[in-house]
C-alpha positions in Angstrom: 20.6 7.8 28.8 19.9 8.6 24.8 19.4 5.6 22.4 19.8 5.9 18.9 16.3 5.5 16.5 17.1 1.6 16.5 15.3 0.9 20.0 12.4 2.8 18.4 12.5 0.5 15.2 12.5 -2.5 18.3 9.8 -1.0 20.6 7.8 -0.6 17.0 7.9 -4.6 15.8 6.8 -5.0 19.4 3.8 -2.8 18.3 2.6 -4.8 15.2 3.4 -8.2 17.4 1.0 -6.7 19.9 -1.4 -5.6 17.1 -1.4 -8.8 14.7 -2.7 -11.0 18.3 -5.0 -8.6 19.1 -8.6 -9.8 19.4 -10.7 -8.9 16.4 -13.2 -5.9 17.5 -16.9 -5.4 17.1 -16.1 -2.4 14.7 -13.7 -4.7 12.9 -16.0 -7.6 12.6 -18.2 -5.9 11.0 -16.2 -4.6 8.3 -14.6 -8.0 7.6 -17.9 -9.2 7.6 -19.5 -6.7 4.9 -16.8 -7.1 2.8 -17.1 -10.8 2.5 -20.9 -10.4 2.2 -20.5 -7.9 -0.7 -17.8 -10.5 -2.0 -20.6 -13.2 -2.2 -23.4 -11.1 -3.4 -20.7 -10.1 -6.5 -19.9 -13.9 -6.9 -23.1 -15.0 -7.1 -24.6 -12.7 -9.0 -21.6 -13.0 -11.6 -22.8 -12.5 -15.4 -22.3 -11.0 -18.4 -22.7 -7.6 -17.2 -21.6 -8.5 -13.4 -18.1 -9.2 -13.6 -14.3 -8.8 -12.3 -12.9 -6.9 -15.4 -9.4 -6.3 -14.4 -9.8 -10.0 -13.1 -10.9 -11.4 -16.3 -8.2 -9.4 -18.0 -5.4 -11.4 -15.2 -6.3 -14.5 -16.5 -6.3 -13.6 -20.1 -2.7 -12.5 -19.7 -1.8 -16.5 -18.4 -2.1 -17.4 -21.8 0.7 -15.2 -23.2 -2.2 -12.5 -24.0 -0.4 -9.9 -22.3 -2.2 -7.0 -24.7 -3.7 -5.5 -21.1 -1.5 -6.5 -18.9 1.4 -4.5 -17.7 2.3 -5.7 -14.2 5.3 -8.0 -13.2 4.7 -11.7 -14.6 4.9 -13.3 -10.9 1.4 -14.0 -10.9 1.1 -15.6 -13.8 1.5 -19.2 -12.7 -1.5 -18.2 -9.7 -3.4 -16.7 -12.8 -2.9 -20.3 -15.3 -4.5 -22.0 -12.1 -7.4 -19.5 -11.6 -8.1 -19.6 -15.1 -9.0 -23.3 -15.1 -11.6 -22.8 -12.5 -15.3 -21.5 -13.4 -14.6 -17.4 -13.1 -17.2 -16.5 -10.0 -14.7 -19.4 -8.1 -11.9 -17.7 -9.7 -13.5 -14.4 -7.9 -14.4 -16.1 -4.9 -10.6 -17.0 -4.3 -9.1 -13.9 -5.6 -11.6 -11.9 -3.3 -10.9 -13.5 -0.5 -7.3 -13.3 -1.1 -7.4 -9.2 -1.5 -9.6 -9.1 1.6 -7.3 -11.2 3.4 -4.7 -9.4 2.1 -6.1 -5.8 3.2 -6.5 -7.1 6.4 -3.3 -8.0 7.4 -1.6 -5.1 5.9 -4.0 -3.0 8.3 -3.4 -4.6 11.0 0.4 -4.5 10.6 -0.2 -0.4 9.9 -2.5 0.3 12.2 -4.9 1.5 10.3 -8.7 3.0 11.6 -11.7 1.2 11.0 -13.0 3.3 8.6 -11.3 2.0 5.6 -13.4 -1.2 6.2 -16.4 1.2 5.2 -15.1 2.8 1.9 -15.8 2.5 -2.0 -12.4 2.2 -2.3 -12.5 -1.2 -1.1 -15.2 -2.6 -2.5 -14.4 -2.0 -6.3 -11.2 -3.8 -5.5 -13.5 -6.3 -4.9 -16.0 -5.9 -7.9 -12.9 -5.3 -10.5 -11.1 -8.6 -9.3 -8.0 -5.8 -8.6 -4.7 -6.9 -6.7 -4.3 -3.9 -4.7 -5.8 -6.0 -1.1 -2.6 -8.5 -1.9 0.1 -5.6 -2.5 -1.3 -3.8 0.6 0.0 -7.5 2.4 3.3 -7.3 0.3 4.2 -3.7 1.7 3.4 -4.9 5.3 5.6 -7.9 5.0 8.4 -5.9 3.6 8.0 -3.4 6.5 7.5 -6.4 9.2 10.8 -8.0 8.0 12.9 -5.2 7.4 12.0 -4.7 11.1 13.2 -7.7 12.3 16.1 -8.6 10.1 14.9 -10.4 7.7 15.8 -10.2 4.2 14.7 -13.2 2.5 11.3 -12.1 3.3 12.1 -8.9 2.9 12.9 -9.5 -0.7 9.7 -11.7 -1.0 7.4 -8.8 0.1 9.2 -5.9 -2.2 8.5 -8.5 -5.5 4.4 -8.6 -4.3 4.6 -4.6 -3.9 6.8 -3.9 -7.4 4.0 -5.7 -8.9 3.0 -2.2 -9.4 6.3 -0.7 -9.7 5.6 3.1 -10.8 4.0 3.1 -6.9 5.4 0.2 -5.2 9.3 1.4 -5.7 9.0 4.5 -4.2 7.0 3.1 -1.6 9.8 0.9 -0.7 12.0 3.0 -0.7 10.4 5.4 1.8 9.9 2.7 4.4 13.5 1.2 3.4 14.6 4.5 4.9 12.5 4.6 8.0 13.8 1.1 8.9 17.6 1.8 9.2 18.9 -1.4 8.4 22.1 -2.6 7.7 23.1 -1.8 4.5 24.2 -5.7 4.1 20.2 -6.1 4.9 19.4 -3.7 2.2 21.8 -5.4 -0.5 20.5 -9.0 0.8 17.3 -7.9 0.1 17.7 -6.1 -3.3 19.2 -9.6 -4.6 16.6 -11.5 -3.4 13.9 -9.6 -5.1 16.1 -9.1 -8.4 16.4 -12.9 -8.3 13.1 -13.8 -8.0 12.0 -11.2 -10.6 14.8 -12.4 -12.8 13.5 -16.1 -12.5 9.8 -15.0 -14.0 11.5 -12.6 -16.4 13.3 -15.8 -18.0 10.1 -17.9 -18.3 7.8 -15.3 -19.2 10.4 -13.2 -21.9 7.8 -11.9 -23.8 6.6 -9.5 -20.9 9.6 -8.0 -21.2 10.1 -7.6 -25.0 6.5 -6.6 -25.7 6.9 -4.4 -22.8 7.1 -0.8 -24.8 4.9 -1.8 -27.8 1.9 -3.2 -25.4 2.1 0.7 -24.0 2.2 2.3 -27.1 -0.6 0.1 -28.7 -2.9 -0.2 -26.3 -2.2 2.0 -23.1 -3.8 1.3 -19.3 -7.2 3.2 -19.2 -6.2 6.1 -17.1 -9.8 7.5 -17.3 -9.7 7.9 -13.6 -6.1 8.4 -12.5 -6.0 10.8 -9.8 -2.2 11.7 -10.7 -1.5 15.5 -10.8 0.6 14.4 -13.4 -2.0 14.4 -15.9 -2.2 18.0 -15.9 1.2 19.5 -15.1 3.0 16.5 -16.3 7.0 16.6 -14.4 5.6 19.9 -12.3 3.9 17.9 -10.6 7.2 16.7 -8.7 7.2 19.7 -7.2 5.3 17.5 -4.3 8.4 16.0 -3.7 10.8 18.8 -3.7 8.4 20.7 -0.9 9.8 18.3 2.2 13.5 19.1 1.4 13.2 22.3 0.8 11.3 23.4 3.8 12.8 22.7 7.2 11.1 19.9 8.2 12.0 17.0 10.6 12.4 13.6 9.3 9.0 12.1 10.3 6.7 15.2 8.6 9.1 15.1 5.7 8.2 11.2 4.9 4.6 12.0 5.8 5.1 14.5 3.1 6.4 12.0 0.7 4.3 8.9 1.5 1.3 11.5 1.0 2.5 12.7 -2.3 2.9 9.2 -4.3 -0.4 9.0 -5.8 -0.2 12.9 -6.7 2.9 12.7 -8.4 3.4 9.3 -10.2 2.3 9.4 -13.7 -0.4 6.9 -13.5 -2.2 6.1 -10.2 -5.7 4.6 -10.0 -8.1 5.5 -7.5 -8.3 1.5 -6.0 -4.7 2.0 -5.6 -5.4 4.5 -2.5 -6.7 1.1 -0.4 -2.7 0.7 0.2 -2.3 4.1 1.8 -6.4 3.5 3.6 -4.3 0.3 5.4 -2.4 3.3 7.4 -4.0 5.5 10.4 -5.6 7.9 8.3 -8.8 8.3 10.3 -12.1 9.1 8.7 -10.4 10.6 5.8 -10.5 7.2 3.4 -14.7 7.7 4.0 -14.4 10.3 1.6 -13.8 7.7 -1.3 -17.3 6.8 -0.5 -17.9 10.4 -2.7 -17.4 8.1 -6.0 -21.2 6.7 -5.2 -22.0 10.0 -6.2 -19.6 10.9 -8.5 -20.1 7.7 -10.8 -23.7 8.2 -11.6 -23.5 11.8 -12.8 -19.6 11.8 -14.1 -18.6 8.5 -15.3 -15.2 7.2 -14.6 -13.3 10.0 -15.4 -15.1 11.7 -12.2 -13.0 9.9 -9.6 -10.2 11.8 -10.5 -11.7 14.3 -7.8 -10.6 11.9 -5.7 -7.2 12.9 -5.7 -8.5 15.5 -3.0 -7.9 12.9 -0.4 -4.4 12.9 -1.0 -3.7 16.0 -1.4 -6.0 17.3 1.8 -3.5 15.1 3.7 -0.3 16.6 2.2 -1.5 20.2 3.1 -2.9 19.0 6.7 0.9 17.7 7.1 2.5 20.1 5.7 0.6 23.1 7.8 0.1 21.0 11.0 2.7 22.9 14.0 3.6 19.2 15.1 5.9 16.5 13.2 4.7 13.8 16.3 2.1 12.7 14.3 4.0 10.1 12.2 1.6 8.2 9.4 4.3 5.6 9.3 4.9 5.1 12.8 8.3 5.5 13.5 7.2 7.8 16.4 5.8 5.2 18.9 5.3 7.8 21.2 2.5 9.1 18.8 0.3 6.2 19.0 0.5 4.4 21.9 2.1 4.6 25.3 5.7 3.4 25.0 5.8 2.2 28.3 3.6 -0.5 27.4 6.4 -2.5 25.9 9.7 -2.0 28.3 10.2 -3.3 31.3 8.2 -1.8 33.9 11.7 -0.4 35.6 12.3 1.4 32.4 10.5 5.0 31.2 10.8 5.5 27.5 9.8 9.2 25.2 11.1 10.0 21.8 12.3 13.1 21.0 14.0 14.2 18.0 17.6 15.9 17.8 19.1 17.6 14.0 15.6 15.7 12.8 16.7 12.4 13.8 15.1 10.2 16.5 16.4 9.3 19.5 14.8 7.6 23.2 15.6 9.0 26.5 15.6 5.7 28.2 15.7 6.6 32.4 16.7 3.1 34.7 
C-alpha cells in the first residue's frame, strides 16, 4: 500500500524524539565539554584586548545605539538585562546560551560530531555571536512545523529572521519540506508578524534608522564568504541550477540549502555553524583552515572558506544518488525505518514524479 510523504514527515518527528532522549556520547561529551572549557578560559581571561566584540556591540545597541546593529530588535530587552551585568558574566551567559543553543539544534538535525571540533564554533564563542541561539530557532521551527504547531512555529521563525537575509530563505526551504497545511503556514506567518510587529512598535527607531545605519556605517563584510561579492546577482545562478536540471525534490533542496551562504549578499563565516548543526560529516573540520588562514591573511582570508559550501553544492549536484537527503526528509537515508513502526509493518521510501512516497506492506 503507497502513503503519501506525510507518514515520512511522521516517522521523521519520531526520529528527532528518538534523538533529543538519546544518551549523550563519549564523542559528544567531549565536544560539549571543550567548548565550555574554551568558554571559561575566554571569560576569565576577558580584557581590553580579550573580548566578545559583536557581543559588546549587542549591548551597545540596548541603549538605542543601534549605529552597528542591524538585526531584528527582539533581543533587545535580553541585551538591556545583560548589559547591567559585569561583561565576562554577560559572556558567560550568552556563551552558554549559543552553546546550548548549538546543541539542541544538532541534535534535532542530526548533525556529526565533528562540528563540535571546528573554528567555526569557537569564534561564535570568542565574538559573543548569536549564530548557536538561531541554530536552536531553525530546529524549533522545523520540530514544530512537524508536529503541528504553529504558535511555536511562529516563535522559532522570529529567533531565525533575526538574521533575515539567511534566515528567510532558510525557512522557507524547510517550510516546503514539511507539507503542512496551508492554515499551518498562514497561522504561523501571523504569529511571527505579530511578534515582530510588537518589538517594531517599541523599538521604532530600528526601523526608521534602518537604511541610513547601512549607508553610514555598513556591517564589516571583510570576511563574507558570499559569491555575491564578486559576481553580484550572477551569483543566483546557484539557485536557478536545481530547477533547471532534472533533479528529484530531495537533491534539489540539498542544492538550495547548500547554496544560501553562496548566494546571499552578505554571509559571514560564523554563520556556517547553522548549516555545521546538519549531517555534514567531516566537512565542517575544514573551518578549522581559518587557524591558518588568520595569521598570514587577516580577516579578509576566510572568505576561502566559502569552499565548504560550495564543495558540498558540486558533491550534490554530481553525486548519481538523490537518497542522501541533508534535511532528512528521506528517513530511509539515515536510519532504519523499521525502527519506528510497528514491528508487523515494513516501511522504504521511494520517490515517484520527484515526490516521496512509503510503500507500507501489513
Amino acid at each position: 500500500m503507497t502513503r503519501p510523504a506525510g507518514n515520512a514527515i511522521h516517522i521523521h518527528a519520531q526520529m528527532i524524539s528518538q534523538r533529543l532522549s538519546q544518551k549523550i556520547r563519549l564523542t559528544e561529551w567531549l565536544g560539549v565539554i571543550l567548548a565550555f572549557a574554551i568558554l571559561a578560559v575566554f571569560v576569565l581571561h576577558q580584557s581590553e584586548a580579550v573580548y566578545p566584540v559583536d557581543l559588546k556591540n549587542y549591548l551597545d545597541a540596548e541603549r538605542h545605539t543601534l549605529q552597528r546593529y542591524y538585526y531584528l530588535p527582539i533581543w533587545l530587552p535580553m541585551f538591556e538585562l545583560l548589559a547591567r551585568l559585569p561583561l565576562n558574566v554577560a559572556w558567560l551567559i550568552w556563551g552558554v546560551l549559543n552553546i546550548l543553543g548549538f546543541w539542541f539544534a544538532w541534535r534535532v538535525f542530526g548533525g556529526g560530531v565533528w562540528a563540535w571540533f571546528t573554528a567555526t564554533l569557537f569564534f561564535v564563542i570568542f565574538y559573543g555571536q548569536i549564530t548557536g541561539i538561531l541554530a536552536a530557532g531553525v530546529a524549533v521551527f522545523w520540530m514544530a512545523l512537524l508536529h503541528d504547531r504553529w504558535l511555536l512555529a511562529g516563535i522559532g521563525a522570529c529567533i531565525a529572521l533575526t538574521k533575515y537575509q539567511w534566515g528567510l530563505p532558510l525557512l522557507i526551504i524547510l517550510a516546503f519540506l514539511a507539507r503542512r497545511s496551508k492554515r499551518t503556514y498562514f497561522l504561523t506567518t501571523c504569529v511571527t508578524f505579530a511578534i515582530i510587529g510588537i518589538f517594531l512598535s517599541l523599538y521604532p527607531e530600528w526601523l526608521s534608522t534602518l537604511g541610513t545605519r547601512y549607508s553610514l556605517q555598513p556591517p564589516n563584510d571583510q570576511a563574507s564568504i558570499s559569491l555575491w561579492r564578486y559576481v553580484g546577482p550572477v551569483s543566483l545562478i546557484l539557485w536557478g541550477i536545481p530547477f533547471l536540471l532534472p533533479l528529484n525534490d530531495v537533491k534539489r533542496l540539498n542544492l538550495l540549502f547548500l547554496s544560501i551562504p553562496l548566494v546571499t549578499p552578505y554571509f559571514q563565516p560564523h554563520d556556517l555553524l547553522v548549516w555545521f548543526a546538519f549531517p555534514l560529516g567531516i566537512w565542517p573540520t575544514l573551518s578549522n583552515l581559518t587557524f591558518v588562514i588568520l595569521p598570514h591573511w587577516g580577516l579578509s582570508g576566510l572568505r576561502w572558506l566559502a569552499l565548504i559550501p560550495l564543495m558540498l553544492y558540486i558533491y550534490h549536484l554530481v553525486h548519481p544518488s538523490g537518497s542522501m537527503s541533508l534535511l532528512l526528509l528521506n528517513p530511509a537515508s539515515s536510519v532504519t525505518a523499521r525502527a519506528f513502526v510497528d514491528p508487523g509493518y515494513t516501511l522504504d521510501v521511494q520517490e515517484q514524479n520527484g515526490e516521496l512516497f512509503t510503500d507500507v506492506d501489513e
